[in-house]
TORTORTI-36767 format. One line per 2 residues: number of its first residue (from 1); for each residue x, y, z of C-alpha. Coordinates in nm, 3 decimals, decimal comma. Each point is the difference from the previous one (the first is absolute). Example, Ala and Ser with C-alpha at 12.3 -4.5 7.8 and 13.67 -1.06 7.14 Angstrom:
# residues 2
1> 1,230/-0,450/0,780; 0,137/0,344/-0,066 $
***
This chain:
# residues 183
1> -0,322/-1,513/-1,378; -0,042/-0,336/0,035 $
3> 0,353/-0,112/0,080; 0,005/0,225/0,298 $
5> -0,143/-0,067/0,319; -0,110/0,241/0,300 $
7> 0,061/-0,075/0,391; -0,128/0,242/0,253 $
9> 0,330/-0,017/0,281; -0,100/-0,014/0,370 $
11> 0,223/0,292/0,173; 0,169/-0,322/0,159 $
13> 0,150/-0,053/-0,350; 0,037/0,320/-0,115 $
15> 0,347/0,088/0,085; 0,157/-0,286/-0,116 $
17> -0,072/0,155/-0,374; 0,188/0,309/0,073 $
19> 0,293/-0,062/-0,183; -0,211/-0,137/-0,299 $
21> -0,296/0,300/0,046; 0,332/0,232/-0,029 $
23> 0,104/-0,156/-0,337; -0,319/0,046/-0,122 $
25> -0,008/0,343/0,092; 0,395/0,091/-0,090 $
27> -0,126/-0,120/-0,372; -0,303/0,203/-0,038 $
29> 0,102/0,300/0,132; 0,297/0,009/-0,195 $
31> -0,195/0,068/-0,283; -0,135/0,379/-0,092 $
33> -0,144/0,218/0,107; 0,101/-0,155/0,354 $
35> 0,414/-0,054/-0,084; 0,035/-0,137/0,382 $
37> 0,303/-0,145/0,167; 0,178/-0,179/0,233 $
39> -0,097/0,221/0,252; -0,351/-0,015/-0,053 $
41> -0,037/-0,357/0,025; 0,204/0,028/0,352 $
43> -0,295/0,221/0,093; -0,259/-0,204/-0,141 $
45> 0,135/-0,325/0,184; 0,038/0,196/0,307 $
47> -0,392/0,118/0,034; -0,098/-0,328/-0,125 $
49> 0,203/-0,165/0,319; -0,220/0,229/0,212 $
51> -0,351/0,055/-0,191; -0,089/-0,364/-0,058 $
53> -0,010/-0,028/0,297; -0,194/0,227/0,086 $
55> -0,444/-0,071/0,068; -0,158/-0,008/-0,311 $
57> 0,283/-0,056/-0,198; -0,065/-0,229/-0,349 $
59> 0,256/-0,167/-0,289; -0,118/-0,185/-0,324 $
61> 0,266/-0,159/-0,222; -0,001/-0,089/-0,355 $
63> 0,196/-0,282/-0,099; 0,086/-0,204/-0,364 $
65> -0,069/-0,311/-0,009; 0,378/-0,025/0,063 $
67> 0,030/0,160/0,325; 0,104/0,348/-0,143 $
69> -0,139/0,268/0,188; -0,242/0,173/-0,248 $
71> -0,115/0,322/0,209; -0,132/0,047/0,396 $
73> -0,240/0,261/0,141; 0,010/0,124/0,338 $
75> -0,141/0,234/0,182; -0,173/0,055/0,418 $
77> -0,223/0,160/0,158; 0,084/0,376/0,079 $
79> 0,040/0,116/0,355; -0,169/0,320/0,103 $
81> 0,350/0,119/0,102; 0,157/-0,077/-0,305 $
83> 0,127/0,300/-0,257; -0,138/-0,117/-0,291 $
85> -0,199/0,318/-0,003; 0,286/0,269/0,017 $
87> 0,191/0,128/-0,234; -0,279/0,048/-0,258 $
89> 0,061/0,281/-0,246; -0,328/0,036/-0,105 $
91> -0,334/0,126/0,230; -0,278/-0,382/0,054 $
93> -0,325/-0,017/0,020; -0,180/0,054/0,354 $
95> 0,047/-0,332/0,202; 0,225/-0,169/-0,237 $
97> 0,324/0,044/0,273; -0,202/-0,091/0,263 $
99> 0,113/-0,385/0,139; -0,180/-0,187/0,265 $
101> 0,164/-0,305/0,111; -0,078/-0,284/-0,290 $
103> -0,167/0,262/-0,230; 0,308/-0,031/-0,308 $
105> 0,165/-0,306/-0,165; 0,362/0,092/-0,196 $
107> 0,090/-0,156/-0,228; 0,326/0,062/-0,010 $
109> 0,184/-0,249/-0,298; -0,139/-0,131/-0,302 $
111> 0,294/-0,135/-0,210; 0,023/-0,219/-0,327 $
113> 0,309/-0,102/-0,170; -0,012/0,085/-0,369 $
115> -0,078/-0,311/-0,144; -0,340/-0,077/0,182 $
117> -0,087/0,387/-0,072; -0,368/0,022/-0,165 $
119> -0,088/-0,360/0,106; -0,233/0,056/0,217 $
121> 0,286/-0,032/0,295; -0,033/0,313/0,151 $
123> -0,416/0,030/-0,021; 0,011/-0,294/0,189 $
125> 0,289/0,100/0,250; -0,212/0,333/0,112 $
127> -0,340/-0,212/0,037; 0,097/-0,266/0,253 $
129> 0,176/0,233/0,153; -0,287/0,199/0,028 $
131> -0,213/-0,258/0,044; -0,233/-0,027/0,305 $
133> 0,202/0,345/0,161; -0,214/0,090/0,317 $
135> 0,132/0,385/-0,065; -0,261/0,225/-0,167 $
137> 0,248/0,152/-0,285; 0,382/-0,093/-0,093 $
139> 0,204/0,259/-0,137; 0,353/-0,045/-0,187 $
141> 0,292/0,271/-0,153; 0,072/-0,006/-0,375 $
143> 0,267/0,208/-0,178; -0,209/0,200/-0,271 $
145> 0,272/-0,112/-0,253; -0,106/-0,371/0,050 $
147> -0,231/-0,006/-0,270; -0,079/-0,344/-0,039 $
149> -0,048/-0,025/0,354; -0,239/0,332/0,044 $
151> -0,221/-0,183/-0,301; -0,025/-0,322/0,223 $
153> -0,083/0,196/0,310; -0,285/0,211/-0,165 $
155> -0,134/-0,348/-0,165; 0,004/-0,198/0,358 $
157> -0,205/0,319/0,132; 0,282/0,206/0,183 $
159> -0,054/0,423/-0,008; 0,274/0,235/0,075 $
161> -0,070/0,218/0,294; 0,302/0,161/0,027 $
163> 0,384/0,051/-0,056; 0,256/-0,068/0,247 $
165> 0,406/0,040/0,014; 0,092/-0,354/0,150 $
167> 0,298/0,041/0,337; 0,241/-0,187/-0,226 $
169> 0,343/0,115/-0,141; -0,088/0,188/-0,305 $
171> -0,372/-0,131/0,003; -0,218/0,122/-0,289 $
173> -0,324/0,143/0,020; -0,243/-0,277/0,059 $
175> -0,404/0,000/-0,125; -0,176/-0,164/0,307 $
177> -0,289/-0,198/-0,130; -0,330/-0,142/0,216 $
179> -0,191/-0,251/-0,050; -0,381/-0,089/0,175 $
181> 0,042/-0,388/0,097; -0,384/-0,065/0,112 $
183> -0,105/0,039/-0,348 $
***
C-alpha cells in the first residue's frame, strides 16, 4: 500500500472526478456477481452529479504513486425523507427504520481496482471515510453473492439487518448491513 496515496475531496472538487469515479466503477462492476453496464454507470454518474452535493456528503480517493485512480469511497448523510428504508423484504428490528435528521451515514461506494485488491486499499478507503462521522450508525447494501466483500464488511464491524430489492432495472436482492460509529 505504500505506493498509493489517500485524499479526502472537498464537495467543491468532487464532481470534477465523475468521469474518472465512473471508470472506476464501469471496471468493478463489470466483474461477477455484479456483470453491470453502460447503463449503470449512466445512473451512477447521474446520482453522483446530485448526491455530492448534497449536506453531509464525503469522497476519499486512492491513488498509485502514478496518478492511477486506485479505488474511492463515498457515501452522505441520510435524510429522514429518504427511501433507503423501503423496499425491504425482510421484517427489522424495533427502531432500526426509524431516521431523525443526522441519525445515519451511507456509505454508498467502496471500489478497488483489481490490482490494489487485499492491500490494505479498501480498509483504509471505508475508515477515513468514516472517520470523525457526527451520525450515530452508517449503514451500506451488499449483494449476498459478493463474498469477498460480505467478509470485509463483517471484519470492519458491519451486521446485516435486513434484505432489500434495490429501485433499479433488474436490481438484485440486496443484504443491508449497520454499523454503530460511536464505538
Amino acid at each position: 500500500m505504500s505506493d498509493v496515496e489517500f485524499h479526502c475531496v472537498p464537495f467543491e472538487e468532487a464532481g470534477q472526478l465523475r468521469d474518472e469515479l465512473g471508470e472506476v466503477y464501469r471496471e468493478v462492476f463489470s466483474e461477477p456477481p455484479y456483470e453491470y453496464g453502460d447503463e449503470h454507470v449512466r445512473l451512477f454518474k447521474d446520482r453522483f452529479d446530485v448526491q455530492h452535493q448534497r449536506p453531509g456528503a464525503g469522497l476519499v480517493v486512492a491513488r498509485s504513486s502514478g496518478g492511477t485512480m486506485a479505488g474511492f469511497s463515498f457515501g452522505l448523510t441520510l435524510s429522514p425523507s429518504a427511501p433507503w428504508w423501503t423496499d425491504l423484504t425482510t421484517d427489522v428490528e424495533p427502531g432500526v427504520t426509524d431516521e431523525p435528521p443526522g441519525r445515519t451515514f451511507v456509505l454508498i461506494e467502496l471500489l478497488v481496482r483489481k490490482p490494489w485488491r487485499r492491500t490494505g486499499v479498501a480498509a483504509q478507503l471505508h475508515d477515513l471515510l468514516l472517520e470523525d462521522r457526527p451520525e450515530e450508525r452508517a449503514t451500506l447494501t451488499v449483494q449476498p453473492a459478493a463474498g469477498p466483500a460480505q467478509h470485509a464488511y463483517a471484519g470492519w464491524g458491519w451486521r446485516k439487518v435486513a434484505q432489500k430489492r434495490n429501485p433499479l432495472p433488474g436490481s438484485p436482492i440486496f443484504d443491508v448491513l449497520i454499523k454503530d460509529l460511536r464505538e
